[in-house]
C-alpha positions as CSV (number, residue, x, y, z in Angstrom):
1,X,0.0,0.0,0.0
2,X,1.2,3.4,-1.0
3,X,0.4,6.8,0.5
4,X,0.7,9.4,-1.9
5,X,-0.3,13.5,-2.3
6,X,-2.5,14.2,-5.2
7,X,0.4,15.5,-7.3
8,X,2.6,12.1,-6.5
9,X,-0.4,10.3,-7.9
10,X,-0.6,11.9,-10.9
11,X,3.2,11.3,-11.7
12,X,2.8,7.8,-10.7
13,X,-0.7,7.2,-12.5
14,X,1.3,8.1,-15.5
15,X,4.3,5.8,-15.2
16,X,2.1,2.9,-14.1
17,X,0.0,3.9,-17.9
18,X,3.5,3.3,-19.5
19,X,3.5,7.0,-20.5
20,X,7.2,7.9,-21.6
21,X,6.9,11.5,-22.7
22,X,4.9,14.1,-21.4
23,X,4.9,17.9,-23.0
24,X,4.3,20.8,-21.3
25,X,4.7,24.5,-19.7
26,X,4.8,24.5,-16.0
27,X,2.8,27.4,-13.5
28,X,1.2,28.1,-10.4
29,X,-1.7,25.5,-10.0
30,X,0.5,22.7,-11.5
31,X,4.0,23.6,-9.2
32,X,3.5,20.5,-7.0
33,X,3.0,18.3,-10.2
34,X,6.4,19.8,-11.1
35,X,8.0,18.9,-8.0
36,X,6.9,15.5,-7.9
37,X,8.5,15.2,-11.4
38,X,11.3,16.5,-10.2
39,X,14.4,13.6,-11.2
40,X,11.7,10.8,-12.1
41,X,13.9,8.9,-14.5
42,X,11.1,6.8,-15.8
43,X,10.0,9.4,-17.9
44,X,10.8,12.5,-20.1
45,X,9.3,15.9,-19.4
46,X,9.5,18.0,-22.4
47,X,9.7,21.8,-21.7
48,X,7.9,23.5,-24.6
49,X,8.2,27.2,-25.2
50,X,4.2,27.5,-25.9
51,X,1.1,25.1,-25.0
52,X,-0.4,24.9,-28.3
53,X,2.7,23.6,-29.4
54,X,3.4,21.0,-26.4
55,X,-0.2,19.3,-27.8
56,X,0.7,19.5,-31.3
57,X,3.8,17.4,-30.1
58,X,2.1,15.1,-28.1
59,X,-0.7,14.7,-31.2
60,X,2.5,13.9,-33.6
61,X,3.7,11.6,-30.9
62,X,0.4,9.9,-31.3
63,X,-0.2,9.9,-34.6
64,X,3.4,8.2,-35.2
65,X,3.1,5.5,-32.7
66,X,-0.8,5.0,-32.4
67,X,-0.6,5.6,-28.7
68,X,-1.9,8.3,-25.9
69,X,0.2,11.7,-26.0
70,X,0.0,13.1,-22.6
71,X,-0.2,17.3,-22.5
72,X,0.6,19.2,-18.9
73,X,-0.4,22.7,-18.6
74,X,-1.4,25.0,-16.2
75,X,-4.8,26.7,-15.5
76,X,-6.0,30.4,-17.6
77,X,-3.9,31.0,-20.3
78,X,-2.0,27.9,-20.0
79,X,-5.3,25.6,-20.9
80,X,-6.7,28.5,-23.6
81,X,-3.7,28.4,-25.2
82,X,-4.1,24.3,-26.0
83,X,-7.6,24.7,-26.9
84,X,-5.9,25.1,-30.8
85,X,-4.0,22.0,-30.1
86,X,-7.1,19.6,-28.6
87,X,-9.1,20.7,-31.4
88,X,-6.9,19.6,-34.3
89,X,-6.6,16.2,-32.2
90,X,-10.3,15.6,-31.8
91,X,-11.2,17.0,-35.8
92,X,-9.2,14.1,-36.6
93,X,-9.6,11.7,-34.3
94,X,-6.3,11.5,-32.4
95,X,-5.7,10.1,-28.8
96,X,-4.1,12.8,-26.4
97,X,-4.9,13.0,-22.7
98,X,-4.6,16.8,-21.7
99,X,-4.1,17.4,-17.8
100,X,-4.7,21.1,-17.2
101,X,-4.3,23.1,-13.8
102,X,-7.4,24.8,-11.8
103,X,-7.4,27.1,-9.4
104,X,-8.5,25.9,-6.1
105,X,-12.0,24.2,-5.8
106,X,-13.4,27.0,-3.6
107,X,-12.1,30.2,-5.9
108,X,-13.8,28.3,-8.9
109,X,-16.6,30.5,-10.3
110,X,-14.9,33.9,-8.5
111,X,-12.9,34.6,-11.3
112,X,-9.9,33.7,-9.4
113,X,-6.2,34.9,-10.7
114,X,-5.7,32.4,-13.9
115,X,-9.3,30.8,-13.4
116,X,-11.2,30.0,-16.8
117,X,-13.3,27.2,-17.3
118,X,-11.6,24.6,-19.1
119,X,-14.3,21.9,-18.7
120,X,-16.5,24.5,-20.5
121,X,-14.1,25.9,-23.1
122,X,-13.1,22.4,-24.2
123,X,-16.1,20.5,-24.4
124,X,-17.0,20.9,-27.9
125,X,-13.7,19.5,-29.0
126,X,-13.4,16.5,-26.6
127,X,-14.1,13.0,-26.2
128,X,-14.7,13.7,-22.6
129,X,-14.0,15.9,-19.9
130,X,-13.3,15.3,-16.0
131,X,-13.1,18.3,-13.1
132,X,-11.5,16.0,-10.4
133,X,-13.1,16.8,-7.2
134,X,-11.4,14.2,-4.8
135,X,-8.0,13.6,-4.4
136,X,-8.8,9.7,-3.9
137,X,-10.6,9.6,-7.4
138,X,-7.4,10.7,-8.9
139,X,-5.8,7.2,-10.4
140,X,-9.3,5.6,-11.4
141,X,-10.1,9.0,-13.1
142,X,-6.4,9.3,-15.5
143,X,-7.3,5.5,-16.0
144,X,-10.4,6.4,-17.2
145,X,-9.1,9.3,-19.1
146,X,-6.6,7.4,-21.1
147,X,-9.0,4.4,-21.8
148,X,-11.6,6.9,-23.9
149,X,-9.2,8.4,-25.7
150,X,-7.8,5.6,-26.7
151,X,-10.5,3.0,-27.6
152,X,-13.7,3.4,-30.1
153,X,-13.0,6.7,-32.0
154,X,-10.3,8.3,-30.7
155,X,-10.2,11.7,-29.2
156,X,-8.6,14.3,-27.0
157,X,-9.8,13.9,-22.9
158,X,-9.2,16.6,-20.5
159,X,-8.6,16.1,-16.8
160,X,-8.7,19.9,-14.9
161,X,-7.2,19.2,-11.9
162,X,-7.8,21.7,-8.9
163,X,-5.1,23.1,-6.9
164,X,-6.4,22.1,-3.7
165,X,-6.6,18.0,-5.2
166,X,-2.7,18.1,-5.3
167,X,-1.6,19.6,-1.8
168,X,1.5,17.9,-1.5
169,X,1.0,17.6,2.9
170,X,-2.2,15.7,1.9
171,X,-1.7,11.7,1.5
172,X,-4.3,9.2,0.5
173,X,-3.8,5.7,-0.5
174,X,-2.9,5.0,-3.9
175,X,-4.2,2.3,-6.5
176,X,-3.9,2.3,-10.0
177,X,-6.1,-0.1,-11.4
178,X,-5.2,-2.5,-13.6
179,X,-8.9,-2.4,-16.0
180,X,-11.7,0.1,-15.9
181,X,-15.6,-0.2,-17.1
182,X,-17.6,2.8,-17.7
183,X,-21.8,1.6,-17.9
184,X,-22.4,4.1,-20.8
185,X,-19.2,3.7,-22.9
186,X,-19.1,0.3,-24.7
187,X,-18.4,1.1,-28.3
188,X,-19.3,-1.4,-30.9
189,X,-16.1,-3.0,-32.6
190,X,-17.6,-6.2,-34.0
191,X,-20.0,-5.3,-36.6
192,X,-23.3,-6.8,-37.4
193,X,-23.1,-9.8,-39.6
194,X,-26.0,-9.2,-41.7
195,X,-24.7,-6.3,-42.7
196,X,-21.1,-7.7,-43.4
197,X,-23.2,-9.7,-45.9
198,X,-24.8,-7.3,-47.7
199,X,-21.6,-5.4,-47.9
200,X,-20.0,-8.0,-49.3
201,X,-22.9,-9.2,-52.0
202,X,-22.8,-5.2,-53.0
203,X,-19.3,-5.9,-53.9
204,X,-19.3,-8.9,-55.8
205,X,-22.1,-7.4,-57.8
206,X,-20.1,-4.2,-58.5
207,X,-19.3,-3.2,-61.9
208,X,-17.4,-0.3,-61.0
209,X,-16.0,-0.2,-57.3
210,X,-14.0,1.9,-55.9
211,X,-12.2,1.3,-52.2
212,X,-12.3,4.6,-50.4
213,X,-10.5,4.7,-47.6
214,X,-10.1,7.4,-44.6
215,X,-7.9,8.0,-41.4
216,X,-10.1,5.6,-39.8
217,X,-8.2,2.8,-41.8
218,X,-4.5,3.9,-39.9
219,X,-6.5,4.1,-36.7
220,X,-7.7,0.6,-36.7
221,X,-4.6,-0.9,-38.9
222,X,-6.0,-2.4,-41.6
223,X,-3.7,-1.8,-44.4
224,X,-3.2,-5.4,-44.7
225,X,-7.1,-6.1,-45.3
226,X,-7.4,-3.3,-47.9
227,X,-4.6,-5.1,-49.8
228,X,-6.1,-8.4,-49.9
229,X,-9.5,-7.0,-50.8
230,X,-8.0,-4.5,-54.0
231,X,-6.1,-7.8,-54.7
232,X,-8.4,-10.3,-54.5
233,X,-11.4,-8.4,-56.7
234,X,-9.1,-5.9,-58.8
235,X,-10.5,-3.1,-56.9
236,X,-9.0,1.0,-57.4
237,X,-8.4,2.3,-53.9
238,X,-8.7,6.0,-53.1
239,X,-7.5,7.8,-50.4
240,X,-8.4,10.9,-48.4
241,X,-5.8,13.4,-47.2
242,X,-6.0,11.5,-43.8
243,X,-5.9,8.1,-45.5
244,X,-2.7,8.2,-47.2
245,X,-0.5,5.9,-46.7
246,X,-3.1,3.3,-45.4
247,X,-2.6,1.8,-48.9
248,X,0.8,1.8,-50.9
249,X,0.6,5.1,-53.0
250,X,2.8,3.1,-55.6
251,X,0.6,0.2,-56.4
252,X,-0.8,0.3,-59.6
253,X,-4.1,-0.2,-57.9
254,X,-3.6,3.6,-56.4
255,X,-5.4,6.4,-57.4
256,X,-4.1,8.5,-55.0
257,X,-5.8,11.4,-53.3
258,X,-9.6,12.7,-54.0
259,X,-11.3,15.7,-53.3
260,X,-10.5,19.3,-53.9
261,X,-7.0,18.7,-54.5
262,X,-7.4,15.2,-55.6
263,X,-5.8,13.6,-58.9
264,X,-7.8,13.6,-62.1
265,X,-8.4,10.1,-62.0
266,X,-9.4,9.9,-58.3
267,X,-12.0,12.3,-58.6
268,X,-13.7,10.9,-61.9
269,X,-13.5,7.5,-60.8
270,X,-15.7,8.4,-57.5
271,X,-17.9,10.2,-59.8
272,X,-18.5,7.7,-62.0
273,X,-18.5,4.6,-60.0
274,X,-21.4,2.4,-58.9
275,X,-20.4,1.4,-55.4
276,X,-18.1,3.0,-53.0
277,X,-16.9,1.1,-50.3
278,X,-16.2,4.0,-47.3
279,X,-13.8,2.6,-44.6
280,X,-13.1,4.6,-41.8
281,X,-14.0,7.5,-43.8
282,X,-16.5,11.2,-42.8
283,X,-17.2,12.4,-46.1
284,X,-16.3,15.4,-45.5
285,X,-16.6,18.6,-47.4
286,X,-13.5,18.3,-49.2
287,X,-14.1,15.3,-50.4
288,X,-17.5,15.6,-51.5
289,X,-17.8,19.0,-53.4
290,X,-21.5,19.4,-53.7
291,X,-23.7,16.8,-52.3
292,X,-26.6,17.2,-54.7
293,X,-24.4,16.5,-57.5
294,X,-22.3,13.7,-55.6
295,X,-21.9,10.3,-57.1
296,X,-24.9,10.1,-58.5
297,X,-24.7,6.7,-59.1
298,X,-23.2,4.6,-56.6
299,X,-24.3,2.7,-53.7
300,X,-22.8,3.7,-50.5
301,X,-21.4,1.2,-47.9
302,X,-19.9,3.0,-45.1
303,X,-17.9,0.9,-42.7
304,X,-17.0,3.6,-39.2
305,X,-16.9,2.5,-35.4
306,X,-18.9,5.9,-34.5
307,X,-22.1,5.4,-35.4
308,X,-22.6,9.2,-35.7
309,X,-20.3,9.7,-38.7
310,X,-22.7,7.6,-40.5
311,X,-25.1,9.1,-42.8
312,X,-23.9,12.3,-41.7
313,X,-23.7,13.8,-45.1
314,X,-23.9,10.9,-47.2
315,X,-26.6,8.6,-47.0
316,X,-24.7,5.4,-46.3
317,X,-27.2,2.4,-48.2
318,X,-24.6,-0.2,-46.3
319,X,-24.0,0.9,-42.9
320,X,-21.8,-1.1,-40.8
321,X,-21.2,0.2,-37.4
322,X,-17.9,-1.2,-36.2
323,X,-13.8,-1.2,-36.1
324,X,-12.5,-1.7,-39.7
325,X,-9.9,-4.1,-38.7
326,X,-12.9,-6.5,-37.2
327,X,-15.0,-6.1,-40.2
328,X,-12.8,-6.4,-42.5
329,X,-11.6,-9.3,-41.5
330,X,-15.1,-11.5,-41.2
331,X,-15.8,-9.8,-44.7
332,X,-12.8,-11.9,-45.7
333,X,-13.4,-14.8,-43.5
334,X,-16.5,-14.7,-46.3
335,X,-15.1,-14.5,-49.2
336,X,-12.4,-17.5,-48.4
337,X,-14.6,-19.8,-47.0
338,X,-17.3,-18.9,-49.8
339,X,-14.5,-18.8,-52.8
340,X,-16.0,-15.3,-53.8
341,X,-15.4,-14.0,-57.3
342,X,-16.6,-11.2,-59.0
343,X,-17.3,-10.1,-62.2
344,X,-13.7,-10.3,-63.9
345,X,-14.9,-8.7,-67.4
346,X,-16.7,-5.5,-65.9
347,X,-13.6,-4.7,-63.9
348,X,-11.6,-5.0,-66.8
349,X,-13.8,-2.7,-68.3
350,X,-13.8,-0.3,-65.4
351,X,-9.9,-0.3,-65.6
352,X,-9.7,1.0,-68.4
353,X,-11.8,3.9,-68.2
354,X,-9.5,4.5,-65.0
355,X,-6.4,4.3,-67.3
356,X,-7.8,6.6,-70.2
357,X,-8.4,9.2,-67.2
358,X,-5.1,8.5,-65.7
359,X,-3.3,9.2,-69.0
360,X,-4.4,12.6,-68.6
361,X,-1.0,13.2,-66.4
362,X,-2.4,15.6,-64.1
363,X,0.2,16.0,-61.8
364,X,2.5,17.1,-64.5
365,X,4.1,20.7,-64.3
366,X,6.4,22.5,-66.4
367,X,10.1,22.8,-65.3
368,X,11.4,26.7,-64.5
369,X,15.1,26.9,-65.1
370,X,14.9,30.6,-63.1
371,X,12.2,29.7,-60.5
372,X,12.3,26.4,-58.1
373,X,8.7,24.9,-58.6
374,X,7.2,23.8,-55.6
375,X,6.7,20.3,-56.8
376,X,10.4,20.4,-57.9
377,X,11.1,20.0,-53.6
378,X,8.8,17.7,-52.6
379,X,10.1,15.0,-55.6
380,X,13.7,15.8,-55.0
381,X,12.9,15.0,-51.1
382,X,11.6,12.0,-51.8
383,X,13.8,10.8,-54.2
384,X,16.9,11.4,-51.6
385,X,14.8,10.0,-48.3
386,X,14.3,6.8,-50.5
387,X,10.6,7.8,-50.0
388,X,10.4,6.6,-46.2
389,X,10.5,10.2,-44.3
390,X,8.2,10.7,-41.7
391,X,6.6,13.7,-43.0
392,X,5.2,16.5,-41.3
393,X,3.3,19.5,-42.9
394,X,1.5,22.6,-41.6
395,X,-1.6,23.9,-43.9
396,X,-1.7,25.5,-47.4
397,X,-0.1,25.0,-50.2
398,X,2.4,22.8,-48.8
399,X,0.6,20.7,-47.4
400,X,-1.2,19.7,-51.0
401,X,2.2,19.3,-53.1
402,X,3.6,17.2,-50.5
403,X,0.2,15.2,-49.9
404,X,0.5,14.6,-54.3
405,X,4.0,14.6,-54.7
406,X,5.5,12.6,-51.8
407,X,4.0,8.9,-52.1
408,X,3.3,7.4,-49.0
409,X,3.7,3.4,-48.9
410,X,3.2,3.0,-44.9
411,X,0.6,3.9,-42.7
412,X,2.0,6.5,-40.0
413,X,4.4,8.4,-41.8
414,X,2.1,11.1,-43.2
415,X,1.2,13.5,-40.2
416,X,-1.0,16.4,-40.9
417,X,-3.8,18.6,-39.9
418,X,-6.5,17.6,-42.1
419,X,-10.1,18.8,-40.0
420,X,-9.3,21.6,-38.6
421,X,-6.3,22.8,-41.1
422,X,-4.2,24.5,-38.3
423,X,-1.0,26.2,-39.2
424,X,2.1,26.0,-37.0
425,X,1.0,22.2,-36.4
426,X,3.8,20.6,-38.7
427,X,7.3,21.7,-36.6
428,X,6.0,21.0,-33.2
429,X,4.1,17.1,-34.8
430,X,7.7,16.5,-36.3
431,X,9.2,16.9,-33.1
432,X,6.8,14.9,-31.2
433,X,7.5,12.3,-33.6
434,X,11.1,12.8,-33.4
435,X,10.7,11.9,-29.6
436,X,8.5,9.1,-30.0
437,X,10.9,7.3,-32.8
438,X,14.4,8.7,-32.5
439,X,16.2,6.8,-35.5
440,X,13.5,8.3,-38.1
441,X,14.1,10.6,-40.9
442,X,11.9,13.2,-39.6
443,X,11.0,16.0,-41.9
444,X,8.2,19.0,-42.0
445,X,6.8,21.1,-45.1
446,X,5.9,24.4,-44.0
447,X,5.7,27.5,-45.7
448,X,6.8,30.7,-44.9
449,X,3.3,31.8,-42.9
450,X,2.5,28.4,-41.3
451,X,6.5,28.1,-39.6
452,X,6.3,32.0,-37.7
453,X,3.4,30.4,-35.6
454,X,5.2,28.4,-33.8
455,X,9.1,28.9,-34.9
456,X,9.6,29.7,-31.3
457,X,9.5,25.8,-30.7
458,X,13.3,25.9,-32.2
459,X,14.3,26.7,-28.4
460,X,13.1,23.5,-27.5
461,X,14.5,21.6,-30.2
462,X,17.2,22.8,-29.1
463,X,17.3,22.0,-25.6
464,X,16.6,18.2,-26.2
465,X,18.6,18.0,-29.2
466,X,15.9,17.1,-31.6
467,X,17.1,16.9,-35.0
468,X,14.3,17.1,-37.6
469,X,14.9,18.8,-40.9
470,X,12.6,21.5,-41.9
471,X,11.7,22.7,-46.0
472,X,10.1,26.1,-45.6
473,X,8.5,26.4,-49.8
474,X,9.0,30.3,-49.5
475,X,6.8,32.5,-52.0
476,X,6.5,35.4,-49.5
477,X,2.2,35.3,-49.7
478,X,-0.2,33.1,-47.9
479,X,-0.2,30.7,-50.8
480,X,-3.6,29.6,-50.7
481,X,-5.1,32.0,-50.1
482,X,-3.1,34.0,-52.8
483,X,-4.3,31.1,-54.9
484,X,-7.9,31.7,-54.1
485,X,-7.8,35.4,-55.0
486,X,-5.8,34.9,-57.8
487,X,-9.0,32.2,-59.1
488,X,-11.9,34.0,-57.3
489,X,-10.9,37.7,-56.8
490,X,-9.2,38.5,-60.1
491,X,-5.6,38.6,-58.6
492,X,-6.7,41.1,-55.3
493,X,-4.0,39.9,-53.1
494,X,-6.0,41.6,-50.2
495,X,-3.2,41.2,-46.9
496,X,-2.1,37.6,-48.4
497,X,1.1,39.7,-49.7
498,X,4.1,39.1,-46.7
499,X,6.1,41.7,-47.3
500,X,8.5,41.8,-44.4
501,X,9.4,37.7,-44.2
502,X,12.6,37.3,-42.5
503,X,15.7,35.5,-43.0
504,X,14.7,32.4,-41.7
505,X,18.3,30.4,-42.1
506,X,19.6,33.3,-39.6
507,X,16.6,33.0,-37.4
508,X,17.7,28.8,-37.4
509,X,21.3,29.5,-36.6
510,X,21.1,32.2,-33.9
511,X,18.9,29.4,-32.2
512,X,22.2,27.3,-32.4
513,X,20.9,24.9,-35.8
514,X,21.6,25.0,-39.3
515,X,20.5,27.2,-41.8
516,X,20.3,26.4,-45.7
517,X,19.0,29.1,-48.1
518,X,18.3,27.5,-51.9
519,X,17.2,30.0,-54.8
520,X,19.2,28.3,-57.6
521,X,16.9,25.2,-59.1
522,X,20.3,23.9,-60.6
523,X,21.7,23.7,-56.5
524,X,18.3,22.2,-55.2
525,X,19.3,18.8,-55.0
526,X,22.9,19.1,-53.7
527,X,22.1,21.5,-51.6
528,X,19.2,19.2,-49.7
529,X,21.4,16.4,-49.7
530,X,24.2,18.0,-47.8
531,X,21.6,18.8,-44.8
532,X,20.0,15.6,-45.2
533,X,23.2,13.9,-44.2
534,X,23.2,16.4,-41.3
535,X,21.7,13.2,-39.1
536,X,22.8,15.1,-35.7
537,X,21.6,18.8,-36.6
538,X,18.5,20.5,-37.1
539,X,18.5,21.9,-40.3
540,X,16.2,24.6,-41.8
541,X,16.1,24.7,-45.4
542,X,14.8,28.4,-46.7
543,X,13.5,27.5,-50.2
544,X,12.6,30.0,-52.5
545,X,9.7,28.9,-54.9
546,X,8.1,30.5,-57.8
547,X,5.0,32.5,-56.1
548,X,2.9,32.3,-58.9
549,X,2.1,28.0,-58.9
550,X,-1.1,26.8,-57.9
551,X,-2.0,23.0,-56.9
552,X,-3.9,21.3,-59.5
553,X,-6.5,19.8,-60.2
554,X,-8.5,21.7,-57.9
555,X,-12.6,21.1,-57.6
556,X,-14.9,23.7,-59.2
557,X,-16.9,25.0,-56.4
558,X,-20.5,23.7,-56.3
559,X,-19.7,21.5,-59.1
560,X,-19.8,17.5,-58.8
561,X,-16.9,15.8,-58.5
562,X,-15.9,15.5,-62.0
563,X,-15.6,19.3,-62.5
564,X,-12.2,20.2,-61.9
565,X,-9.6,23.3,-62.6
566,X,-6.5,21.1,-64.4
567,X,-4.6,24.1,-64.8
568,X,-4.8,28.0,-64.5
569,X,-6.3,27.9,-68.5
570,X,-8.3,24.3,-68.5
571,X,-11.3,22.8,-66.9
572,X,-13.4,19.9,-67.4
């Protein structure tokens, strides 16, 4: 039996959860927490130099490794300022357990120094929240807290913790408990076999499939599934933003990405097909264009574990409620014990529709012997990282050359905002990720607005001698949103223009890393292999791009998804 304060269980709750990392910003209400870290070997507390930025770690942390990143922060402005961070985690799905400071239980409500209502603030954006109100409750409660956010649909989970509950002269006994059971929680994994049957009838019947998958396939693991269904049945497989990597990219069975940066033959093969076979996906807005004029002729199955994300925009004619790994794999249970074939001549036929669309190239761009092309840096990057990077990005731009140009092969490499869209989320992921694997190639696209949000996060990388490389595309505008006014406002570059962008390889090396500056297109290459090979620095490459490319194709707003902008001159 152990008798431990409040703050001694917390710090022991989380080494009994196996937690190695924890990122975070220390301050009044959390001291004690602080000093009962103090020299505990069993872990890693990482010092950030901003809270948004310690849960964007500890969100890169889990998206990399597929486990619970653990945030610390103190009450007020500490918790506001993760309220960015715990909102990108929850828009797409992505375990974190936040701890957050509280001023003492009888100042709450009194607008106390540093009081704010982080139950409140955060609930919209949460799996779940917990005000801890005895000190005795603490271990069942982070044991509660870390089995929501990590089982069903993943999700941030917030514990605010009260000053008082962590008096370090107050001692209780302490047990963690090995299993917990909540009455009103017991998400449905299995699916329902009648439904697993009529799935699986839709598909054989298909003339024209198409395997859309989401990041619901990565969160479950099911890559190995997908292959053996596109395998077994010839199937196309398209993937969301989220979704990449869940499927090799450089299968011939790849379509790549969909939606309103999505290849050519992506989009037109959705619009065009007769079943669409949704795993783990939310048909979201990007990926649907306008519903009314969505697919008009497929059947939808939808296979999701949250029953709420079903039907939600898209009428799902299939629905299966349940984890895609579990499904998956009694829908091909099926299919071997039935010897399931289906019809070999109409896939043929779809194929080559898929190939006269694919011919189309649309990914191709024309070479600039006086400007580096955007596209340029993401194919050199992945031609000297062998293509097996962990890659980072922020939002813009970027984030849509090196979602088109950078195939992904594994699940877990690509690591990106994709609901909420938050710039300053790629540095502070990469590092998280840098902590979680250590030996990996880590590397984050960011653009010259996205990195100043949270460039401050060098400090840190500093400190703990995290040595990811970042590729800053630099055009000196907001870039999609220069693109938009370009397309939409006749070229009115209203405050997208940054006129006063600094010299970012000087701002790396007065934070003691390296800084590469690249204008000449004929010195790209050797110039990122020399600070790849930098395997023990940080290195920030300053790449000047042409400011006038757009990403293409690009849906025509309102339209269906076969009515796309293929270049600045042609649509469909």
């Amino acid at each position: 039996m152990e008798i431990l304060s409040g703050a001694e269980m917390i710090v022991r709750s989380m080494i009994d959860q196996g937690v190695k990392h924890i990122f975070g910003y220390p301050g009044g209400s959390i001291l004690d927490i602080y000093d009962a870290l103090h020299e505990k070997s069993d872990m890693e507390h990482v010092l950030v130099r901003h809270e948004q930025a310690a849960v964007h770690m500890a969100d890169g942390y889990a998206r990399a490794t597929g486990t619970v990143g653990v945030v610390l922060v103190t009450s007020g402005p500490g918790a506001t300022n993760s309220i960015t961070g715990i909102a990108t985690a929850y828009m797409d799905s992505v375990p974190i357990v936040v701890l957050s400071g509280q001023v003492m239980t009888h100042l709450i409500g009194n607008d106390a120094f540093q009081e704010c209502d982080m139950v409140g603030i955060s609930r919209p954006i949460v799996k779940h929240s917990f005000l801890v109100k005895k000190t005795e409750d603490i271990p069942s409660t982070i044991k509660k807290a870390f089995y929501l956010a990590s089982t069903g649909r993943p999700g941030p989970v917030v514990v605010d913790l009260p000053k008082d509950m962590l008096d370090p002269t107050k001692k209780y006994i302490y047990q963690y408990p090995d299993t917990i059971t909540l009455r009103s929680y017991n998400p449905t994994t299995s699916g329902h076999n009648r439904q697993i049957k009529r799935g699986l009838k839709a598909l054989l019947s298909a003339k024209k499939p198409v395997l859309y998958i989401g990041g619901g396939t990565i969160i479950s693991g099911c890559s190995e599934q997908i292959k053996i269904l596109a395998d077994t049945f010839n199937i196309p497989v398209i993937c969301t933003l989220m979704g990449l990597g869940a499927y090799p990219s450089t299968s011939d069975k790849s379509l790549g990405m969909l939606g309103m940066h999505g290849t050519y033959e992506a989009n037109m093969a959705m619009h065009n097909t007769d079943l669409i076979f949704g795993i783990g996906v939310r048909f979201d807005d990007r990926t649907t264009n306008n519903i009314d004029k969505y697919c008009p002729n497929a059947t939808v199955m939808h296979i999701d574990i949250d029953p709420s994300s079903i039907s939600k925009t898209v009428t799902a004619d299939i629905p299966i409620v349940g984890s895609a790994y579990q499904v998956l794999n009694a829908m091909i249970k099926l299919i071997i014990e039935q010897d399931c074939i289906n019809d070999v001549t109409a896939i043929e036929t779809w194929w080559r529709a898929i190939n006269t669309w694919r011919e189309r190239r649309c990914l191709k761009y024309c070479i600039d012997s006086e400007r580096i092309k955007p596209q340029q840096v993401i194919e050199t990057l992945y031609k000297l990282t062998n293509g097996d990077a962990y890659i980072t990005s922020d939002v813009g731009q970027h984030q849509m050359f090196a979602a088109l140009y950078y195939p992904f092969d594994k699940p877990r490499r690509w690591i990106s905002s994709g609901g909420l869209g938050t710039m300053g989320f790629g540095f502070p992921a990469a590092m998280g990720v840098k902590f979680a694997i250590p030996d990996a190639e880590v590397v984050c696209i960011t653009g010259d607005g996205s990195i100043q949000m949270n460039i401050q996060e060098l400090s840190t990388a500093l400190q703990y001698d995290i040595n990811v490389k970042i590729i800053n595309l630099n055009n000196r505008f907001l870039g999609m949103v220069k693109q938009w006014q370009d397309m939409i406002y006749q070229g009115r570059h209203s405050h997208s223009y940054m006129d006063s962008v600094p010299d970012f390889a000087a701002i790396a090396e007065a934070y003691g890393h390296v800084g590469i500056r690249i204008s000449d297109s004929l010195l790209l290459e050797s110039e990122m292999a020399r600070g790849l090979a930098m395997k023990d620095k940080l290195v920030f490459f300053d790449i000047t791009i042409d400011e006038t490319e757009h990403v293409y194709p690009m849906l025509v707003h309102g339209g269906g998804m076969n009515e796309m902008w293929l270049s600045k001159t042609e649509r469909t």
